[in-house]
C-alpha positions in Angstrom: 64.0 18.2 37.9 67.3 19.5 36.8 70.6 20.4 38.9 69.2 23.4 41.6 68.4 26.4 38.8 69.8 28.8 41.3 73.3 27.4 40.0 72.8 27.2 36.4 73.5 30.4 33.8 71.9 32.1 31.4 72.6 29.9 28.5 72.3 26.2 30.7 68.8 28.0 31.7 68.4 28.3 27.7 69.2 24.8 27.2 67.1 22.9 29.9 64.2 25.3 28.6 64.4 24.0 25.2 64.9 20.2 26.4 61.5 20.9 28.5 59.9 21.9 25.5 60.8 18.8 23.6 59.3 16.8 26.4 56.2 18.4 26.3 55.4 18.4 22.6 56.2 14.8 22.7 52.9 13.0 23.1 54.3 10.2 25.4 55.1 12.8 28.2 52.8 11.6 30.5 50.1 14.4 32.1 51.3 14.7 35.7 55.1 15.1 33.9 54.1 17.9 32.1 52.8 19.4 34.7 55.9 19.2 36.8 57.6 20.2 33.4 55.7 23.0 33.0 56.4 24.4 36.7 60.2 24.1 36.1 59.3 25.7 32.5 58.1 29.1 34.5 60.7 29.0 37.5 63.3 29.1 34.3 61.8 31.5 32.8 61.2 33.9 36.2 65.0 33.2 36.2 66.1 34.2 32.6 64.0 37.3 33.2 66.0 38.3 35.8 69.2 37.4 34.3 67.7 39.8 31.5 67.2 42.6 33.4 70.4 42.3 35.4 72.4 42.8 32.2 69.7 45.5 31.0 71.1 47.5 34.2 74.3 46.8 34.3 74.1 48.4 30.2 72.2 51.5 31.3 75.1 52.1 34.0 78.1 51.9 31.2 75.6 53.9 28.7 77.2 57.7 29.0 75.1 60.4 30.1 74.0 63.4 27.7 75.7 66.5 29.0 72.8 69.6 28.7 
């Protein structure tokens, strides 16, 4: 497993998601690695979605409000 996700941002996330999929397309990735690979694969997704929907927020606060 990579340095503790809970450290890493968005785009190092991005990064060590893409370098998981090359290990699991290759065919020499053993099956008990890809399953560990797999189970990093969701935690960094879990994490980019939250990253994701911090920003979303953070947007809707600076978006002005429609006066009536």
């Amino acid at each position: 497993m990579s340095p503790s996700n809970q450290q890493l941002d968005y785009e190092q996330l991005s990064l060590r998601l893409d370098e998981i999929v090359n290990r699991l397309q290759d065919v020499n990735t053993s099956i008990s690695d890809s399953l560990k690979l797999y189970t990093e694969a969701t935690q960094i997704i879990k994490q980019m979605e939250m990253y994701l929907q911090t920003a979303e927020n953070q947007l809707n606060k600076l978006k002005p409000t429609k006066a009536k």
